[in-house]
C-alpha positions in Angstrom: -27.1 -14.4 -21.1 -24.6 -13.5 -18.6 -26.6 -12.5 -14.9 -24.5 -10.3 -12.6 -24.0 -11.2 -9.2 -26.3 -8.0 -8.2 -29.1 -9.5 -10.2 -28.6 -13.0 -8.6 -29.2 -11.9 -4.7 -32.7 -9.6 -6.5 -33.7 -13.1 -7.8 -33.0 -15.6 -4.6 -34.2 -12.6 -2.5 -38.4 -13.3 -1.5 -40.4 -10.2 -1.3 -43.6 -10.1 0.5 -46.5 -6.8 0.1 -48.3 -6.0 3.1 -51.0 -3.6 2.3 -52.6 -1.7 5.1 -55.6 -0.2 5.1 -59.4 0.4 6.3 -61.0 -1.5 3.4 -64.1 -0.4 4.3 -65.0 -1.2 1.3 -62.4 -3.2 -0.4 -62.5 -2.1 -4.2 -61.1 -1.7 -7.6 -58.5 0.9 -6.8 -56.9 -1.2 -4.6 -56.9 -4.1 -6.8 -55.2 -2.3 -9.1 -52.2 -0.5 -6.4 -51.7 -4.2 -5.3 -51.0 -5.6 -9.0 -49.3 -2.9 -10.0 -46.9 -2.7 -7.2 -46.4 -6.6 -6.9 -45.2 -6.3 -10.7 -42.7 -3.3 -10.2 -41.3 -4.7 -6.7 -41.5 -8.5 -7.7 -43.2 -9.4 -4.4 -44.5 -13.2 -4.5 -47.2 -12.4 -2.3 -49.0 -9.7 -0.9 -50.9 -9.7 2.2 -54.2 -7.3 2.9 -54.0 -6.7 6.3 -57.2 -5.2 7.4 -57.3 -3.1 10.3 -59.1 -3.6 13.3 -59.9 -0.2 14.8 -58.3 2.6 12.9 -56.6 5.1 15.1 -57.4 7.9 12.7 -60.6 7.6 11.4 -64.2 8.0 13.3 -65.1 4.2 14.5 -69.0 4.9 13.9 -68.5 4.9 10.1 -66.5 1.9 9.4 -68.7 -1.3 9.4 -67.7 -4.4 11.7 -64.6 -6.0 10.9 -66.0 -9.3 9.8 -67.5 -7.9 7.2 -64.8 -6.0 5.7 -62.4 -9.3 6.1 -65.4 -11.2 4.5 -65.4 -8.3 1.1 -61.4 -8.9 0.8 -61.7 -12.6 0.7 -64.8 -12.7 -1.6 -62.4 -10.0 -4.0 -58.8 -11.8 -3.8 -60.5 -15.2 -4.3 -59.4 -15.5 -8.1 -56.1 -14.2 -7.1 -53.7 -16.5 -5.2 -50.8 -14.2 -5.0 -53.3 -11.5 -2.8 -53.7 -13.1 1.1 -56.0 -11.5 3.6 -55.0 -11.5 6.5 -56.6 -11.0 10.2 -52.7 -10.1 11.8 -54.0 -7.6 13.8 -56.1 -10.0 15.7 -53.7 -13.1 16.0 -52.1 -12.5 19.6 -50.3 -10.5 20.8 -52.8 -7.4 20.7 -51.4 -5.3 17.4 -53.3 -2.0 17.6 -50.4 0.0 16.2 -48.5 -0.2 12.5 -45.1 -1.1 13.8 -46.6 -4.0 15.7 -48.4 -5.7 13.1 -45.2 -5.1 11.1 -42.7 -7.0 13.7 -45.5 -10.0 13.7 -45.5 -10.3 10.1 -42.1 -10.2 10.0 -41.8 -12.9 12.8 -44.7 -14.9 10.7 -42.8 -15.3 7.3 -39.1 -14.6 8.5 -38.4 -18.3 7.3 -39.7 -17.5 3.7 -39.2 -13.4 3.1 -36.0 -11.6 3.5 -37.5 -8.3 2.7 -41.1 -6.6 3.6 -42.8 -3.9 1.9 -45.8 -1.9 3.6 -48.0 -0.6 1.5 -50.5 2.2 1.6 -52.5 5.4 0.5 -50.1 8.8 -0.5 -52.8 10.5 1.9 -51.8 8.1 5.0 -48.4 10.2 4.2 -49.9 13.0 5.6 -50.5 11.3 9.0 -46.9 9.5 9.5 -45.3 11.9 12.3 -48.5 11.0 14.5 -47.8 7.3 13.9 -46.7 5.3 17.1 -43.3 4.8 17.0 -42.8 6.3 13.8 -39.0 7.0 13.5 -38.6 3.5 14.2 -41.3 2.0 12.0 -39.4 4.3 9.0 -36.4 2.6 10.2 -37.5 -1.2 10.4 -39.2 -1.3 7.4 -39.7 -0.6 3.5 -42.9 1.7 2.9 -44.6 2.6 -0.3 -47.1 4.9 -0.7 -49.0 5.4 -3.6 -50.7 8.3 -4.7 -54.2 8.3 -5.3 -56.1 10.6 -7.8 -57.3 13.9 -6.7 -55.2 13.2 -3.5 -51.6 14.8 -4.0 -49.3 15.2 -0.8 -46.4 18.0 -2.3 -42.9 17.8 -0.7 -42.7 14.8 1.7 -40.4 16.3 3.9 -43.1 18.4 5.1 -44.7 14.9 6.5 -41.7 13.0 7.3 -38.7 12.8 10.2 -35.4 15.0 8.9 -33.8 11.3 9.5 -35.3 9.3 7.4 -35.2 11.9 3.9 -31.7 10.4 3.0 -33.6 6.8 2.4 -36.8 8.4 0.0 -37.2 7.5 -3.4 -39.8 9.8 -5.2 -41.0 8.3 -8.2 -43.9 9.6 -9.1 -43.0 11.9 -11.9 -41.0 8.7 -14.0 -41.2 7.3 -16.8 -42.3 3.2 -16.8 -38.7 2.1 -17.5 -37.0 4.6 -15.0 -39.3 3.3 -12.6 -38.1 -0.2 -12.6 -34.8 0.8 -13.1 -34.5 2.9 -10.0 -36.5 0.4 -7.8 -34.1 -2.5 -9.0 -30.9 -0.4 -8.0 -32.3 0.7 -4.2 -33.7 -3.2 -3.7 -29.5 -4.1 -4.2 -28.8 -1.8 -1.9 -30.5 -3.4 0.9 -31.0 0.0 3.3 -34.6 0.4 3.9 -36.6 2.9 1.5 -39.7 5.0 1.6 -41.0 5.1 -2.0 -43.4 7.4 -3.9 -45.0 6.4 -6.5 -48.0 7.0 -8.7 -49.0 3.7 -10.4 -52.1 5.5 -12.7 -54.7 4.1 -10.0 -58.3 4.5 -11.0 -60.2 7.8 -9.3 -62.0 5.3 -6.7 -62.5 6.1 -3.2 -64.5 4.0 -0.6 -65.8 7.0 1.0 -67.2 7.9 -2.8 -68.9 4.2 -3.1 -70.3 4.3 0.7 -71.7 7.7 -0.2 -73.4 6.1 -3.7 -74.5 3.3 -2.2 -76.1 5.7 1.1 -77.9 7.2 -1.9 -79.2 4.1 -3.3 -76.7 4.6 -6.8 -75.1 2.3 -8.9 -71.6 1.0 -8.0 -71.0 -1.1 -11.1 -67.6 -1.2 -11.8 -66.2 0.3 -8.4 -66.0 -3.0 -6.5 -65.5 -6.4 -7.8 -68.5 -8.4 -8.4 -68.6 -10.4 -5.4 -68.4 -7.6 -3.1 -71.0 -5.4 -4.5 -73.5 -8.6 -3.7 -72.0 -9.1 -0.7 -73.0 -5.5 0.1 -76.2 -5.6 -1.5 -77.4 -9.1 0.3 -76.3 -7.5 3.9 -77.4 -3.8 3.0 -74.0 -2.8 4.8 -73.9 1.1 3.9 -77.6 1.8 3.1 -78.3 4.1 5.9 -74.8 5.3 6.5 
């Protein structure tokens, strides 16, 4: 079979995921965005890079950090491809996205040529009151995945004029197309701000704090591990 030369530089080229987010709790939405979006962007690993003190949400609902680092290793465990990752503590101090970007970049710049963040269609909403955020659009590849019952419209109502030239809105395509269009802007080699919608499961982790604050079953919500985990430590019983 006869590989173009385009095809050659996808396949030497290493991709690495690094999914942002609260995890607070990790669960079985996010499980699924991860695989799904390591398949379609042939990332070899992708790292969940919890955050330390979220800028944008209120600090007294989000349990301590060592917890919610403990609940991503207890779900990636059977999964070696999926890293967690503590970047925002390693030093320097990262408390801002484009930060713990440059340091992960810095961290596997001998192994990855190419670095996708990764995170919720709603964080979309937020992007203009993102420190540094031109540049971060800039630096970087960013996907955002939609999540059900969470639908952002036109992105250029969220997004810098700049950057609108570089977004590839692929939520409305077919499975093939999809590939096919993600293959073509990875040979480019600009940097691209991707929508997609990847059929995610209608799981929130405000939906299973609120269960779990009313003493309900969250069987099938969050892996295994981390629903015992939760239990054992009673971590969102009186929240």
């Amino acid at each position: 079979m006869d590989v173009s030369s385009e095809e050659i530089g996808l396949l030497q080229e290493t991709r690495l995921g690094a999914f942002g987010g609260t995890f607070n709790p990790i669960h079985i939405g996010h499980i699924h965005v991860a695989r799904r979006i390591q398949r379609l962007f042939g990332l070899s690993q992708v790292h969940f890079v919890v955050a330390a003190t979220p800028p944008h949400k209120p600090p007294e609902r989000i349990v301590p950090l060592i917890h919610r680092y403990a609940m991503i290793s207890l779900a990636l465990s059977g999964t070696p491809a999926f890293v967690p990752s503590l970047l925002e503590l390693e030093p320097p101090a990262s408390p801002f996205s484009i930060h713990t970007l440059r340091k992960l970049s810095r961290k596997v710049a001998a192994r990855a040529s190419c670095v996708y963040f990764i995170g919720g269609g709603d964080s979309l909403r937020d992007v203009r009151t993102w420190h540094e955020s031109e540049q971060l659009l800039a630096a970087f590849n960013f996907i955002f995945v939609m999540r059900p019952g969470a639908e952002v419209g036109d992105p250029s109502q969220f997004l810098p004029s700049g950057v609108m030239d570089r977004v590839i809105d692929l939520r409305h395509g077919a499975s093939g197309s999809v590939r096919r269009s993600i293959r073509r802007s990875q040979a480019d080699k600009r940097r691209h701000i991707y929508l997609l919608d990847v059929g995610a499961p209608d799981i929130s982790a405000s939906v299973v704090r609120l269960r779990l604050a009313a003493r309900r079953n969250i069987d099938g919500l969050v892996p295994t591990p981390v629903q015992e985990y939760i239990k054992k430590l009673q971590l969102y019983g009186d929240r």
